[in-house]
C-alpha positions, 0 to 999 in steps of 0.5 A, a space after each residue: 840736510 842736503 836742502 839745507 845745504 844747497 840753500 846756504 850755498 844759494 844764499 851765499 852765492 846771491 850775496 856774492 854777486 851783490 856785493 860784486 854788483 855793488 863794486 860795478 857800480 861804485 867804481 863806474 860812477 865814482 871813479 870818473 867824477 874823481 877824475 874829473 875832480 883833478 882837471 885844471 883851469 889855467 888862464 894866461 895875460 896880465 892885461 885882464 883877470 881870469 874867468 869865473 869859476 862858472 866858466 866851462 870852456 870847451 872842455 865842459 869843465 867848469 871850476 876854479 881858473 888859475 890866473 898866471 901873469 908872469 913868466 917863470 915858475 908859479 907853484 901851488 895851482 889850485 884845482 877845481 875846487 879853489 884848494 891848492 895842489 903840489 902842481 906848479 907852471 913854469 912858463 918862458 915866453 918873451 912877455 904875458 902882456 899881449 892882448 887882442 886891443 878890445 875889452 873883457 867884458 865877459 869870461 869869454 873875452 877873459 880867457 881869449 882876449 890876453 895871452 903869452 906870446 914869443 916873437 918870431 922864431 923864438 920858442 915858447 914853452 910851458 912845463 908843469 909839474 906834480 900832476 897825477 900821471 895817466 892820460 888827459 885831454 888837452 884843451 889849448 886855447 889860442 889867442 884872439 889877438 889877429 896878430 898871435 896865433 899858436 905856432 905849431 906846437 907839441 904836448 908831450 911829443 904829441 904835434 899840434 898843427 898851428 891855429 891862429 885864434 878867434 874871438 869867440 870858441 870855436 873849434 880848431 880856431 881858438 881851442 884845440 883838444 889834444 887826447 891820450 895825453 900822457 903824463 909820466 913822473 907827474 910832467 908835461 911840457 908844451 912848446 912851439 915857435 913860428 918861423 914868421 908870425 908871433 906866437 902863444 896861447 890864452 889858456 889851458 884846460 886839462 881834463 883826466 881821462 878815466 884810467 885804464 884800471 878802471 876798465 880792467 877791474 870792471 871787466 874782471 868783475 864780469 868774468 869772475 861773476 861769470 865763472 861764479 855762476 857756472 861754478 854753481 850751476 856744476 856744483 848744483 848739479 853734483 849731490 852734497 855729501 853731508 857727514 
């Protein structure tokens, strides 16, 4: 009897590790690409169209590019995918008409050639609404245009160093990455001026960054299997009583 009841233990200590090794797994590999499933692709200018949905960037982050054209609030932007979420932009600028003064023969040129843009002195401000809170990385995009660069500006109270543009991507000349983002209430908001120069931006990218819960859980699957296992050596140990 007492064999007998040390193997049921064993067998019922086995499967509780498989199923905790089966979570690990499960949220190690799911969550991140879930994540990743909620970035956004926003491309500024009404002088050419957006990139292809082949487009990565910078980021890495291929998928649907939503085209804004007009200053104000334009709600429903769509998600990697093409399917339509509850976030909305409102942009103020003085126009989204300026461009670099060359084609857009490819998806490159599409996303850097045109832009948004304020004169000297007067702000620009970008303000979205219904994202997922958490952290994000932010990719920013200045314009190519020689005569528009970003200004200095902030996301999220975070301050980004001016970058004056480039016509091809290049780190810290056409894109900047701005990391540890975080959203609140669903809302981001980035705004900058020049003292001198003209000022704006050509895109957007933003890229969720894993959450936080995610690393708790798997480190609390570690240290209960942990306990799991010297629990079972003790109890291994200790002769079953059988009635």
């Amino acid at each position: 009897m007492q064999r007998i009841a040390k193997l049921a233990w064993t067998l019922s200590f086995n499967l509780i590790v498989i199923v905790l090794i089966i979570t690990v797994l499960t949220v190690t590999v799911a969550a991140p690409q879930a994540a990743r499933a909620g970035g956004l692709n926003i491309d500024f200018g009404s002088q050419f169209v957006a990139p292809s949905g082949a487009f990565a960037a910078a980021a890495n982050q291929p998928g649907f590019w939503n085209e804004i054209t007009t200053p104000g609030v334009s709600a429903g932007l769509k998600d990697l995918s093409g399917l339509t979420t509850g976030v909305s932009i409102d942009v103020v600028a003085d126009t989204l008409g300026g461009f670099s003064g060359t084609s857009a023969t490819d998806d490159v040129a599409r996303l850097l050639n045109d832009n948004f843009y304020s004169f000297p002195q007067q702000p620009w401000r970008i303000t979205l609404t219904g994202l997922s809170d958490g952290l994000y990385d932010v990719y920013a995009y200045a314009p190519a245009n020689p005569n528009v660069g970003t200004g200095g500006f902030t996301v999220n109270g975070i301050p980004v160093a001016a970058f004056p543009g480039a016509s091809t991507l290049i780190e810290n000349a056409s894109w900047k990455r701005i990391s540890n983002v975080n959203v609140a209430a669903g809302s981001m908001i980035l705004q900058g001026t020049d003292p001198t120069d003209f000022s704006g931006l050509s895109g957007l990218q933003l890229v969720p960054e894993p959450s936080a819960a995610i690393t708790w859980t798997f480190t609390t699957i570690i240290v209960a299997a942990g306990r799991l296992t010297r629990c079972r050596r003790a109890l291994s140990r200790t002769p079953a009583t059988i009635p």
